[in-house]
C-alpha positions in Angstrom: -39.2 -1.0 2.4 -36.5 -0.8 -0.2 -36.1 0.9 -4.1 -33.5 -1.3 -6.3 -32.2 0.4 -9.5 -29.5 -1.5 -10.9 -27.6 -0.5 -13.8 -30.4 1.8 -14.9 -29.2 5.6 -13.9 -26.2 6.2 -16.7 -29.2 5.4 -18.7 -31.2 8.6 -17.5 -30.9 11.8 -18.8 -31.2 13.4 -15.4 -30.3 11.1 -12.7 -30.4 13.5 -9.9 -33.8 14.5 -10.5 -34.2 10.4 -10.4 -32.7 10.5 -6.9 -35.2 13.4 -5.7 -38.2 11.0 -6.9 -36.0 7.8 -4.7 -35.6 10.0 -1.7 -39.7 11.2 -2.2 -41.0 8.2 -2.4 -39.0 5.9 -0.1 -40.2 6.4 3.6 -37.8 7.1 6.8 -35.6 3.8 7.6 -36.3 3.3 3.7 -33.4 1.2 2.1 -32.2 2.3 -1.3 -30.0 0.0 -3.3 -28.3 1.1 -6.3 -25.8 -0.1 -8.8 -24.3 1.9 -11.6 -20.9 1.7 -13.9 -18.1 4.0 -13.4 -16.9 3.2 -16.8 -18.1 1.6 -19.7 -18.6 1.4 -23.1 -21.5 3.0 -25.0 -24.5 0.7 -24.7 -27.7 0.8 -25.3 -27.3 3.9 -27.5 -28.7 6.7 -27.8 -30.0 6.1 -24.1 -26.4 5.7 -22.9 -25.2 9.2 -20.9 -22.6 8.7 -18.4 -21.1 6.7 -15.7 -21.1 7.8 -11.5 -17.6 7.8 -9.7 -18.1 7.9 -5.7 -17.8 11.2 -5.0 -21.5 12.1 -7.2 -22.6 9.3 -4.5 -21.7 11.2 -2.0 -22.0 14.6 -2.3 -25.9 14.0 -3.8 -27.1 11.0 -1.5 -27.1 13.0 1.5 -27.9 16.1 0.1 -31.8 14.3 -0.8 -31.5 12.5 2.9 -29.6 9.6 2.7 -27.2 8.2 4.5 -24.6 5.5 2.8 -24.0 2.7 4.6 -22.3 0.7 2.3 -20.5 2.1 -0.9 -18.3 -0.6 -3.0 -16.3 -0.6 -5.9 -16.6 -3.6 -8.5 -13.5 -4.6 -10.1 -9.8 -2.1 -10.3 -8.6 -0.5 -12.5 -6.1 -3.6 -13.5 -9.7 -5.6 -13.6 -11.1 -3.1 -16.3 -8.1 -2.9 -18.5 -7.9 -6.5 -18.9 -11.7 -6.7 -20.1 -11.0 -4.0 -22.6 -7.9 -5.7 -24.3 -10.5 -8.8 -24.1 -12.8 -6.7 -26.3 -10.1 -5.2 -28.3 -10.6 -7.5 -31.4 -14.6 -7.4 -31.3 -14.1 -3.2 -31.2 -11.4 -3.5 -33.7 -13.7 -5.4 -36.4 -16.6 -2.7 -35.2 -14.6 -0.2 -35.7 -11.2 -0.2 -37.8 -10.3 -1.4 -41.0 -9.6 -4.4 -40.6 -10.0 -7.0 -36.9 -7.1 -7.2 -35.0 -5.0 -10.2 -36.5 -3.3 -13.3 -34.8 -0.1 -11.6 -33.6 -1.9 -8.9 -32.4 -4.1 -11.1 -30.4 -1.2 -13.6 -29.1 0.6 -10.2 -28.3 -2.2 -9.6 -25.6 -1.8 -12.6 -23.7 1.0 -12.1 -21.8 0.0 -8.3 -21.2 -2.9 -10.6 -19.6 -0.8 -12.1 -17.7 1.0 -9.3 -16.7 -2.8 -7.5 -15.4 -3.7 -10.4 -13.1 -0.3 -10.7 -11.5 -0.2 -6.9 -10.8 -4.0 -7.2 -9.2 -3.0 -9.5 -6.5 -1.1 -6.4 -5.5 -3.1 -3.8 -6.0 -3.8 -1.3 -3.6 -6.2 1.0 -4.7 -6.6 1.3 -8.3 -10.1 1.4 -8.0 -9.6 5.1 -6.9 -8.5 5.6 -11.0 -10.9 3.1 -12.4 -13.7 0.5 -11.4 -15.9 -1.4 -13.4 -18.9 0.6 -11.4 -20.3 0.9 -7.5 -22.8 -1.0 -5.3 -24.5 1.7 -2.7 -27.0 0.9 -0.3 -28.3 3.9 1.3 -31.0 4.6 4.6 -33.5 7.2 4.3 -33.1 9.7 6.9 
């Protein structure tokens, strides 16, 4: 038996009391599998309400009778940077006077460049920022 809810709790007013219902209804030796952002950008609005670091993971999952077996990160901190200077001249036109022009845009590329040579070294950066997590939890 297993519960999936993927990219659904940031999109939940209350997600604990969404947790209480998981660990209800999910019998003993019960898998639950979630995946949530960290971090992002306002979607789905007004039905948008937060984002989970791993420490909400794992001070409510056990509390409601799980046990994590396997919490990852998605992405570094490097990784999520480099998408939002991707976005940078679709937010600009959203939201600024005017879209970012051509030397602005050029000017990203070697900042880029920069991001992905500094993630082959990264050690850790997800601890500051991740793209979101991946948790698959036992029922107790």
């Amino acid at each position: 038996e297993a519960l999936l809810c993927t990219e659904v709790l940031e999109h939940i007013p209350d997600a604990v009391s969404a947790l209480k219902e998981f660990s209800r209804i999910i019998k003993p030796g019960g898998t639950l599998l979630i995946t949530a952002p960290f971090a992002s950008l306002t979607h789905f609005a007004p039905y948008h309400f937060c984002g989970y670091n791993k420490y909400w993971y794992e001070y409510h999952l056990p509390k409601l009778g799980f046990n994590i077996e396997v919490l990852d990160h998605n992405g570094s901190w490097f990784h999520f940077i480099a998408q939002e200077l991707r976005r940078s001249r679709f937010i600009s036109k959203m939201y600024s006077l005017k879209g970012l022009g051509l030397i602005t845009r050029v000017a990203v590329i070697p900042i880029l460049m920069l991001l992905t040579i500094l993630s082959r070294f990264d050690r850790g950066s997800h601890e500051a920022l991740c793209f979101g997590y991946m948790i698959r939890a036992t029922k107790n």
